[in-house]
N, C-alpha and C positions, 0 to 999 in steps of 0.2 A: 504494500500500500504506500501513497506517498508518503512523503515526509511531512509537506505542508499539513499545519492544523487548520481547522475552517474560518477560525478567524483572519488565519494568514492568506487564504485563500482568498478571501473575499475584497483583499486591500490588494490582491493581484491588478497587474497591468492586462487589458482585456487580450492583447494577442496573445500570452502564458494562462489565462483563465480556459482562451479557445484549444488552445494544445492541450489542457490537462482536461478539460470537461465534454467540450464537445465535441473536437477528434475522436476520444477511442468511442463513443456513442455512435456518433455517424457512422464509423466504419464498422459498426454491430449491422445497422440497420443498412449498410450499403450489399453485407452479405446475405441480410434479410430478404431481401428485394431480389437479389440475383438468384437466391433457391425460390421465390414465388414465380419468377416471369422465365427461369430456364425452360421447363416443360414445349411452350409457343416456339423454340428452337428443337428442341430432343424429342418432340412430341411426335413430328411424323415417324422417326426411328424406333422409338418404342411402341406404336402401333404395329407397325410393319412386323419387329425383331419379337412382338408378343402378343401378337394377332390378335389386337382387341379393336372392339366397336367403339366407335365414336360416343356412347354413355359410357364405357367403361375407360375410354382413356378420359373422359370428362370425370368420372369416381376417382379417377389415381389421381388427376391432378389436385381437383378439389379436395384432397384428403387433406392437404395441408390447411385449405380453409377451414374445416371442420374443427380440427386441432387447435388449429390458433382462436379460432372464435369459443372453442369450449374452455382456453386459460384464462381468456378475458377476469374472470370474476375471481378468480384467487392471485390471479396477477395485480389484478389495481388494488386488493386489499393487502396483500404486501409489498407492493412500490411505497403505499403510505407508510406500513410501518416498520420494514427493513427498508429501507431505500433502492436506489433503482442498480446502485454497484453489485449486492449481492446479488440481486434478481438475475439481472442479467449473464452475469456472471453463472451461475448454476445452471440457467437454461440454455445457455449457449452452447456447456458440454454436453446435453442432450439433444442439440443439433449434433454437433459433429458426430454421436452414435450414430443419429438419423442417417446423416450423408454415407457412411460407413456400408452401414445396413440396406440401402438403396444402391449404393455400387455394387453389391454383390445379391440382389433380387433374380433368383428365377422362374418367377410368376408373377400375376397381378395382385395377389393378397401380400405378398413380400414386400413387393415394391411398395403397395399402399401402406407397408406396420412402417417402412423407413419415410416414408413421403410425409406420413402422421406423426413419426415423432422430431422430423424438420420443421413440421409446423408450430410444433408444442414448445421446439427449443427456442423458435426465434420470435416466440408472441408477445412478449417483454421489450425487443427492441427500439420500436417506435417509441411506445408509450412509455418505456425507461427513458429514452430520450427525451421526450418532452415533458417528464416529469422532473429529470435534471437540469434541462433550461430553466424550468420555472424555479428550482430552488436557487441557482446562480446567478439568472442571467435578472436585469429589470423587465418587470411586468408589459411595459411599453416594445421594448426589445422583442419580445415572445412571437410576435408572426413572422417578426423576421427570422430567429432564431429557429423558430419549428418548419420555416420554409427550406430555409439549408438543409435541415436533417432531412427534409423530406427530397430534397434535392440529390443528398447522397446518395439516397434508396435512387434515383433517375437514374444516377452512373451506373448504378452496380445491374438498371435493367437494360443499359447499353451495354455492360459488358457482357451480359446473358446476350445479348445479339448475335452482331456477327463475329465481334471476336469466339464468341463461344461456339457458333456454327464450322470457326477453322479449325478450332482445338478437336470438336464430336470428329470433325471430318480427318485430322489429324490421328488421334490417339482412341478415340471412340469417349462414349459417357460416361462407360462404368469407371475409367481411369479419373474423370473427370470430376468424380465425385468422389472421388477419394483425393487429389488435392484439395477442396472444397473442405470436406473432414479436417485435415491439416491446419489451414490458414484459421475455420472455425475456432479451434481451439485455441491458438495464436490471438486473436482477439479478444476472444474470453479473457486470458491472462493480460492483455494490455488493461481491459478493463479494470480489473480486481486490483493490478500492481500500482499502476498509474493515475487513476480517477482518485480525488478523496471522498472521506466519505461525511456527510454534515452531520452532526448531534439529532438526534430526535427521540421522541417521549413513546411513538407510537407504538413501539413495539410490546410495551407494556399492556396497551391497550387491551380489554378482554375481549377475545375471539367476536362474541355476541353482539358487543358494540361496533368492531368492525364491517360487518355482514348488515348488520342493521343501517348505518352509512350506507354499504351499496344500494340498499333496499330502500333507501328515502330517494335517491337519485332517481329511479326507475320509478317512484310512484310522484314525481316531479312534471307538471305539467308542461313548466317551462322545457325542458328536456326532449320530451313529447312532441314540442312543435317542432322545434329542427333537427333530431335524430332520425327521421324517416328515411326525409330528402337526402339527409346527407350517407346513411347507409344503403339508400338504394342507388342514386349516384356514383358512391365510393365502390360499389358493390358491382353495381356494371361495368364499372372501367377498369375492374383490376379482375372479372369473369373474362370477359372479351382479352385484353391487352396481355393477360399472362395465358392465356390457351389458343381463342376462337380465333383470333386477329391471324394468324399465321393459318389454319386452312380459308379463312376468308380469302386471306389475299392470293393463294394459292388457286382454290374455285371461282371467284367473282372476278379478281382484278389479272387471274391469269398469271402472275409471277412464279416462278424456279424458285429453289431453296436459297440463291446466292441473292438475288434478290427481293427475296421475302427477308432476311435476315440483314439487310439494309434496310431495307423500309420497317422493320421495327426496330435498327437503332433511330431511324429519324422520330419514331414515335418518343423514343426513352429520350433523344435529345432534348424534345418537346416540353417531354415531363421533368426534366433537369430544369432549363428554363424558366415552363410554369412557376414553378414554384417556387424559384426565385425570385422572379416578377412577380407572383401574388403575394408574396410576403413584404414585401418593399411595395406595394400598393397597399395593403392595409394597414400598415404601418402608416404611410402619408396620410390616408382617408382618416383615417384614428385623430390625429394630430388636426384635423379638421371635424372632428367630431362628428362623423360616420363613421359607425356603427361597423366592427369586422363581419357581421351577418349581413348586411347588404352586398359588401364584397363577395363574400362566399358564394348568396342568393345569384348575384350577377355572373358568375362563374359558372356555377351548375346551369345555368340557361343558356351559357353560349356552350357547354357541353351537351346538352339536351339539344343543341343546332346540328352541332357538327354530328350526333350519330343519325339525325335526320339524312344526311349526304350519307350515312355509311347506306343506313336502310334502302334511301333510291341509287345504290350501285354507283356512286360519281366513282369514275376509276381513270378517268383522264390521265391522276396526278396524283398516285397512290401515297407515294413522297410528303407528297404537301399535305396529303387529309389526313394522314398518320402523325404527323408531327402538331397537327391543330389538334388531334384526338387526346396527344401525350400535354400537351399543353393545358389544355382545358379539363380533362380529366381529374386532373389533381386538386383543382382549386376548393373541394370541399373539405380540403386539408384544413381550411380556415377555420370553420367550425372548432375547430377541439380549443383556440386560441377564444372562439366564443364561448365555450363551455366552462374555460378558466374563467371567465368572470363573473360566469353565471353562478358560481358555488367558489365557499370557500375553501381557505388554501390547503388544509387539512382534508378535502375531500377530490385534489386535482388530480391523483391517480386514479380513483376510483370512477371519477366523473366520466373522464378521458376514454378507460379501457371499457363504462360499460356502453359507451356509443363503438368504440373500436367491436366492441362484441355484435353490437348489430349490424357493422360494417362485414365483418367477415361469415359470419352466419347469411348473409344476403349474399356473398363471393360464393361462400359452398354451392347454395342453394340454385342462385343464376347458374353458375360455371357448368353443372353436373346438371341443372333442367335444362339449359340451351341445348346439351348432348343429346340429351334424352327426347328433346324437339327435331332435331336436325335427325334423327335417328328413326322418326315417323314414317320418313320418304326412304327409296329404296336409293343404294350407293352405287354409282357408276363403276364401271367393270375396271377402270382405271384407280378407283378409291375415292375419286371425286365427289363430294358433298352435296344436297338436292339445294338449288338457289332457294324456290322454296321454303328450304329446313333454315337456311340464316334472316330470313326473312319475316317468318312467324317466330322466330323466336330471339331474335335482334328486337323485333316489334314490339312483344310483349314486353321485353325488361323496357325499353323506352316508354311504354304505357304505365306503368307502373310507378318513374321514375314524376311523369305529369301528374298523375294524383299526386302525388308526395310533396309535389313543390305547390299547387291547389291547397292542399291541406295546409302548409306552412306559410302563405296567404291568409288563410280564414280564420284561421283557429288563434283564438286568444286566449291564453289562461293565463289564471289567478295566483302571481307567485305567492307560495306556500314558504314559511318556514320547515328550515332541515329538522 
């Protein structure tokens, strides 16, 4: 662990704060990213090399949603009361099992126990991350601060692209996931060594009062209005962008693997970008006293545009609408920065992971129904996908996503005491 104590910490100069705090985080959450969006690269290989159907490669992949979305509730109850070092930290060596256990799968249930506990290890990293901004960084700072981290996670889905389409083609996956296991661990330990760790009472706390916290958040009206939008939003764009998006472009827009594998680094460029630019926008808006949920509000509608263009087929400029898709996709990142204000500070883990829970419980959900839609219609003798099948079921999650933001329109409730 470091050396530095908290109080020394905090009299830090901000470029030695960002080395000790929000580096090794970021790069939790950069590997986070790169095991959620690898599959959209490895995916047609592992169809092919384990001759599964387009639900069942949709189940493997989603396994990881599942996973992540079911640590949600014991992870935000100890982010508050161990902190986000230890958490992280421990779950990160049960990534690296996962990645281990996935390199050496010879079936679909193998694959899905390693895919599962990839999920389980890296479900702390976001919201470790942003529960470390918030105890370091200033309150004001925070969308800029959770936009970076969420920018890291961009890199690491460019580098699940096409560098990682030369490495598959290169040395194959299963090698691939076993450096993955390596550097995983490697992380972990930068974590644990080099982050410090700040003073807190919670750990003390009794179990019952902690859980009771999660459960006032969830019976929170306010909560209720923007958690929908922004789990089915977050939820479409990380089902499509880590799976669908690569047979999409593959059946609709007609690209080869070299260029499917480019046109989703220009999406993860996108998503790097995004998020840097919505963080540095609601940062300015803030300072003018707009509201970070308008920004967010404003984001999810022009993401709600651009899958308009995906559904009527625009493929001109596969390039271009991948990189608007990565862009815009992310901007409901803001929301969690809304959710900090919305409760207080002794309840910003809790808050955070139980919207993250509804985010990825809607990733499971879409990712493995889109499959299971697309799977209605029968598969061209070449493997090709029914236009059809992306079409009803692209359609639906965007339906879905218009009520959500209707509802967060209408609905006004009555904030309640925690």
């Amino acid at each position: 662990m470091t050396k530095f104590s908290t109080r020394a910490v905090d009299r830090l100069p901000a470029v030695q704060l960002f080395a000790l705090i929000f580096l090794p985080f970021a790069m939790g959450y950069f590997f986070s990213y790169l095991y959620r969006t690898v599959n959209a690269v490895i995916g047609p290989d592992l169809a092919l090399e384990m001759s599964l159907s387009p639900g069942e490669l949709g189940m493997l992949t989603s396994a990881y949603f599942i996973a992540f979305a079911a640590a949600q509730v014991p992870v935000g109850i100890y982010l508050d009361s161990h902190g986000p070092r230890r958490v992280v930290t421990l779950l990160l060596l049960v990534a690296a099992v996962g990645a281990f256990l996935f390199s050496i799968g010879d079936g679909l249930w193998s694959l899905v126990a390693g895919r599962a506990l990839i999920g389980l290890g890296v479900a702390a990293c976001l919201m470790g991350a942003f529960k470390a901004m918030g105890e370091w960084f200033p309150s004001g700072k925070l969308p800029l601060m959770n936009g970076l981290v969420v920018a890291f996670g961009g890199l690491g889905a460019m580098v699940a692209t096409a560098p990682t389409e030369v490495l598959v083609s290169e040395v194959g996956w299963r090698y691939g996931f076993v450096a993955l296991a390596f550097v995983t661990l490697w992380v972990a330990a930068a974590i644990w060594f080099v982050v410090p760790e700040r003073d807190r009472a919670g750990a003390f706390e009794p179990m019952a009062s902690r859980v009771a916290g999660m459960v006032s958040i969830y019976r929170s009206g306010l909560f209720w209005r923007v958690a929908p939008l922004a789990a089915l939003s977050q939820g479409s764009f990380l089902a499509i962008q880590t799976l669908w998006a690569g047979p999409w472009l593959r059946d609709i827009a007609g690209l080869d693997s070299r260029a499917i594998s480019f046109t989703l680094l220009a999406g993860a460029a996108g998503f790097v970008l995004g998020n840097v630019a919505v963080g540095l926008i609601a940062e300015r808006l803030a300072r003018r006293n707009i509201p970070p949920l308008v920004t967010a509000a404003g984001g999810m509608a022009l993401f709600i545009l651009t899958q308009l263009l995906v559904l009527f087929e625009w493929t001109s400029a596969p390039g271009v609408l991948w990189f608007i898709f990565g862009a815009t996709g992310t901007t409901g990142v803001v929301m969690f920065s809304v959710l900090a204000r919305m409760f207080p500070p002794e309840f910003a883990g809790r808050a955070s992971t139980s919207q993250n829970l509804l985010i990825f419980g809607a990733a499971f959900a879409l990712q493995w129904g889109i499959g299971e839609v697309i799977n209605i219609w029968p598969i061209a003798a070449d493997g090709a996908y029914s236009i059809m099948g992306y079409r009803t079921a692209f359609g639906i999650a965007l339906t879905l996503q218009l009520a959500a933001f209707v509802w967060m329109l209408i609905y006004r409730p009555i904030p309640k005491p925690l």
